[in-house]
C-alpha positions in Angstrom: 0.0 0.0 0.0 1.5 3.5 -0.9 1.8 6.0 2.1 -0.5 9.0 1.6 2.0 11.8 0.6 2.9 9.3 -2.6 -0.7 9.2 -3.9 -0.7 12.5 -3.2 2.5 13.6 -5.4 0.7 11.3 -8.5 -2.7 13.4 -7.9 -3.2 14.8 -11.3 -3.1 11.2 -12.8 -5.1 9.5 -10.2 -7.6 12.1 -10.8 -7.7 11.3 -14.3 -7.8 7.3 -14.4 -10.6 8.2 -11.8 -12.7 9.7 -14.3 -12.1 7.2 -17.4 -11.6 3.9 -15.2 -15.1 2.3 -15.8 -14.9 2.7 -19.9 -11.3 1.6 -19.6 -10.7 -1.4 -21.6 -9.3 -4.8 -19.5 -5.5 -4.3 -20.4 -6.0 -0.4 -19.5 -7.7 -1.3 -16.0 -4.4 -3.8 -15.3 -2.2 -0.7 -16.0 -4.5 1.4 -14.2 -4.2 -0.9 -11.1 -0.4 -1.1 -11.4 0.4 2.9 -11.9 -2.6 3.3 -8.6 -1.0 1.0 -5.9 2.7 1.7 -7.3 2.7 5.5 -8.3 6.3 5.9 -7.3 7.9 2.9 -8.7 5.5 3.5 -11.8 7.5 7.2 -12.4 10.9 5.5 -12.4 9.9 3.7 -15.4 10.6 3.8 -19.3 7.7 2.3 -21.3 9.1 -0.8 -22.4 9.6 -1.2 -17.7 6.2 -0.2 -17.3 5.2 -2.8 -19.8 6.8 -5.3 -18.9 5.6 -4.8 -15.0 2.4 -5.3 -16.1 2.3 -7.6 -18.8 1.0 -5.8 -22.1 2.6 -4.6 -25.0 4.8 -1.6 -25.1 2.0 -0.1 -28.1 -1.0 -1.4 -25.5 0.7 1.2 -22.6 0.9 3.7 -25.0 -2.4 3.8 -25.7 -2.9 3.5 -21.6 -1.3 7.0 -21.7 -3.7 8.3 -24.4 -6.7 7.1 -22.8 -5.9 8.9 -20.3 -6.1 12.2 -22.2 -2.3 12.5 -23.0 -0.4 12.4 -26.3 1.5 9.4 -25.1 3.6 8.1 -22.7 6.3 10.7 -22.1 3.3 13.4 -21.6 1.6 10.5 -18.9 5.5 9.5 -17.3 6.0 13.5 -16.8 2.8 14.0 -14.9 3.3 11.7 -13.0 6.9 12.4 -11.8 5.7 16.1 -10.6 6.8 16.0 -7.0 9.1 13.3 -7.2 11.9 15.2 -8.8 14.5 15.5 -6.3 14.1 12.2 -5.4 14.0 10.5 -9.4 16.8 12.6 -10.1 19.4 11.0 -9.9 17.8 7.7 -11.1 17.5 9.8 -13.9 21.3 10.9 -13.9 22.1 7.4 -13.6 19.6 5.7 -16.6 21.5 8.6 -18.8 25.0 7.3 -17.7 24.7 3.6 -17.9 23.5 3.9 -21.5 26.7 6.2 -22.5 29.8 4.7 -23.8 32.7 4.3 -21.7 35.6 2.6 -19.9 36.2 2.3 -16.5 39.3 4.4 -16.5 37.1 6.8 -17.8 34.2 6.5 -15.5 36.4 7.0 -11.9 38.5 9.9 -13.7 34.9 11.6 -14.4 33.7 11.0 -10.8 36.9 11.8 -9.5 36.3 15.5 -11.5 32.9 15.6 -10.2 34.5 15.8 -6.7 37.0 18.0 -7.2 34.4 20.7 -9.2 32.5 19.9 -6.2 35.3 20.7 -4.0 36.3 23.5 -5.6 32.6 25.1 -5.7 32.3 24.6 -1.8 35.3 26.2 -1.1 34.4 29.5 -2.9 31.0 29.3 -0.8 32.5 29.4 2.3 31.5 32.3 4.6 34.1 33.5 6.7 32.0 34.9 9.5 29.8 31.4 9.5 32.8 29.3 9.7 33.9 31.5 12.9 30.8 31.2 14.3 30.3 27.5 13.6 34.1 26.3 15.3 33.0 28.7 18.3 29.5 26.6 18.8 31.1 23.7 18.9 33.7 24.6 21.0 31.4 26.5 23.4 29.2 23.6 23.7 29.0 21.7 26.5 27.3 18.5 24.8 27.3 18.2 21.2 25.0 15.7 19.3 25.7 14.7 15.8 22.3 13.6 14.3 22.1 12.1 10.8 20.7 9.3 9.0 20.8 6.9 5.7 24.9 7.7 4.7 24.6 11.2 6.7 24.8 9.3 10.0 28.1 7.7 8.9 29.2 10.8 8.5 27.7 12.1 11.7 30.0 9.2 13.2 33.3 10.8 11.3 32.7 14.3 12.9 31.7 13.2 16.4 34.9 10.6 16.4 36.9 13.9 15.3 35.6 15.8 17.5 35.7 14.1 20.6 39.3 14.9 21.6 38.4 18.4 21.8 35.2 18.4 22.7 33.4 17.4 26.2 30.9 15.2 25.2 29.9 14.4 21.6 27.4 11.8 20.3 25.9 10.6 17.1 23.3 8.5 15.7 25.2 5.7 14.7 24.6 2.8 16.7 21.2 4.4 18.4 18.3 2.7 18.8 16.1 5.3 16.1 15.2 8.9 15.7 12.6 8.1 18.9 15.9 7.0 21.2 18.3 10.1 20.0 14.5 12.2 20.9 15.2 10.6 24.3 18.7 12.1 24.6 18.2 15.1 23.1 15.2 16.0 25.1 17.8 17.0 27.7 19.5 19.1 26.2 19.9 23.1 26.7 20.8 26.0 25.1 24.3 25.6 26.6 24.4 22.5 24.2 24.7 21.8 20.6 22.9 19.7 17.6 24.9 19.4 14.5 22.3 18.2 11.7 23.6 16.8 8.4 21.6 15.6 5.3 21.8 16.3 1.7 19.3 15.8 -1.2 17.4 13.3 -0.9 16.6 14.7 2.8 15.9 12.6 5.4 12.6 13.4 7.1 13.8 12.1 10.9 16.8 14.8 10.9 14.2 17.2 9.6 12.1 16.5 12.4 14.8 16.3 15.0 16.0 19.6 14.4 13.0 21.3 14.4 11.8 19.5 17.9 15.3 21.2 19.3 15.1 24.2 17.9 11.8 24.5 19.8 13.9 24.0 23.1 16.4 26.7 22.2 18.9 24.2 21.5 21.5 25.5 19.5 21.6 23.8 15.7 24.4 23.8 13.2 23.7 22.1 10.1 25.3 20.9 7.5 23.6 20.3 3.6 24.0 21.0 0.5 21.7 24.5 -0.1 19.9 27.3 1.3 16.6 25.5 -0.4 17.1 22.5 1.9 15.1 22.3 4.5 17.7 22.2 7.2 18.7 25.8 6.5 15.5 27.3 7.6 15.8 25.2 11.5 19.3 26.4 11.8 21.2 29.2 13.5 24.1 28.2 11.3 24.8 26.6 8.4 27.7 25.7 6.1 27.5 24.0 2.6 29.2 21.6 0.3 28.4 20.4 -3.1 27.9 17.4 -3.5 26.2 16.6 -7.2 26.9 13.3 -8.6 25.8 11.6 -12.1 25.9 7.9 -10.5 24.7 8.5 -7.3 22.0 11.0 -5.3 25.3 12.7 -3.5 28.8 12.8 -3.1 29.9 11.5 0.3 33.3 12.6 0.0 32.8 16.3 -0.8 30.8 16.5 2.5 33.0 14.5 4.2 36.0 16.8 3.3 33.8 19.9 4.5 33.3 18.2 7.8 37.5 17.2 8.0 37.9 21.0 7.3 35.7 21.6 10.1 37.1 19.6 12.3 40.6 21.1 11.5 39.3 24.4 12.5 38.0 23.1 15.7 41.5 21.4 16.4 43.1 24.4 15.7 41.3 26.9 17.6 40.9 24.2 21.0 42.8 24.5 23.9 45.5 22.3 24.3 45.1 20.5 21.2 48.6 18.9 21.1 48.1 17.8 24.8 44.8 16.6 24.4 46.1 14.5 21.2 49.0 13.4 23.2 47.0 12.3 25.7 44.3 10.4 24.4 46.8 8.7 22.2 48.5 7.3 25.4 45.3 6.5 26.5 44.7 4.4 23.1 48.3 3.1 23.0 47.3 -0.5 24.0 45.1 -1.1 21.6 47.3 0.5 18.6 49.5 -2.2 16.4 53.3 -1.8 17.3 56.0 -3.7 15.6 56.9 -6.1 19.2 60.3 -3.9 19.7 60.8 -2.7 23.3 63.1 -0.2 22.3 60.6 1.4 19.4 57.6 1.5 22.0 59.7 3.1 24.6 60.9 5.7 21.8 57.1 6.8 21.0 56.7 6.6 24.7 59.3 9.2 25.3 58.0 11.5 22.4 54.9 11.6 23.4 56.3 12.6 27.1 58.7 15.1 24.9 55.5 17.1 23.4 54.1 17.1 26.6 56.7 18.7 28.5 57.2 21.1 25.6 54.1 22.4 25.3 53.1 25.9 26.2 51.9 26.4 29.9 
């Protein structure tokens, strides 16, 4: 069954098969039931898909379309994509691709230029009074809570992981038991804490929610995404961008992920005691890390480590 909001996006052509479906002939009514309990996956399909699905002949869903009161099947595929576009995009991108000639070589030296364009493009974007503003939140914050989800909240998970040797307490969704669990958390947080939100298109409706529940708490939210048109930019007291357009995929996870490194960088840079908090934590960790089994090398990183320490400014 198709949640509400999808029947609602293919309106226009519900409306119509609503008027026509009684003098529909039987191959038109199968269609007709397909497109109705599968709008969505109906406008991700070519002709010869739709078709196929529903077992008549590419002419026979042609004339579907025009018995509906279109020209034909582009005019009927076009309606019924309206509202779905951010999210058929980049199947779109991605039908256009595959059919294009090219080696592999070829193919990871053209997504490798996508990221650097990309890259490049979110550099020139930054705003040097936001990035100040967005290194002193975080560092301000007492508790900071990274909330994203889908490949967002692997992300989430780079920049609280980054974060944490300079920060007091940072979390993220990875590893939480749903958007209703991190609610749990977050419900106790202040405005002396922070809520850094990331998505990019296609948006996910739980950080969208999350940040607007906070904001209603005064919490303070940083978000990262791709635009001021997402919605994440409207629920936030700052936000920074990166581009991230891809032919072969919806986003590109690396250009955000470099804007969140950057970020982090800045936060590292502007911390207190960031070499002392590196050194230690690193100590901390040391058991766990591989070492070559010499004595001699572990007691020489050993005595750096005790050499930046005592060298660092009081």
């Amino acid at each position: 069954m198709n949640h509400p909001d999808m029947q609602a996006l293919g309106g226009t052509v519900n409306a119509r098969i609503g008027k026509v479906y009684m003098s529909l002939s039987k191959a038109h009514k199968k269609a007709a039931d397909y497109v109705l309990s599968n709008v969505f996956r109906s406008a991700t399909m070519s002709i010869d898909e739709l078709a196929n699905a529903v077992g008549i002949s590419v002419a026979t869903a042609n004339r579907f379309a025009r018995a509906l009161g279109f020209e034909g099947y582009p005019q009927f595929r076009a309606e019924l994509v309206c509202g779905f576009e951010a999210m058929l995009a980049p199947i779109d991108n991605l039908r256009s691709e595959v059919q294009r000639p090219a080696t592999s070589t070829e193919i990871i030296a053209g997504s490798l230029n996508e990221d650097l364009a990309n890259l490049e493009a979110t550099r020139r974007g930054l705003d040097p009074e936001l990035c100040n503003q967005a290194v002193k939140m975080i560092l301000n914050a007492e508790r900071i809570y990274v909330v994203g989800y889908g490949a967002s909240a692997y992300l989430g998970g780079l920049m609280a992981h980054s974060l944490d040797p300079f920060c007091n307490t940072v979390q993220s969704t990875i590893g939480t038991g749903g958007p209703s669990a991190v609610a749990r958390q977050l419900f106790k947080y202040t405005e002396r804490d922070l809520v850094i939100g990331i998505s990019f298109p296609r948006y996910a409706e739980d950080v969208v929610t999350i940040l607007r529940q906070v904001g209603e708490k005064n919490v303070p939210v940083l978000a990262l995404t791709d635009a001021p048109s997402s919605p994440l930019a409207a629920l936030a007291d700052i936000t920074l961008y990166a581009q991230t357009r891809r032919h072969f995929s919806p986003n590109s996870e690396g250009a955000a992920l470099c804007l969140i490194e950057a970020i982090c960088s800045a936060v590292a840079h502007q911390a207190k005691a960031p070499v002392h908090a590196a050194s230690e934590m690193t100590k901390f960790v040391l058991p766990w890390l591989y070492q070559e089994p010499n004595a001699s090398m572990r007691k020489s990183l050993t005595s750096e480590i005790k050499s930046i320490d005592d060298n660092r400014p009081a």
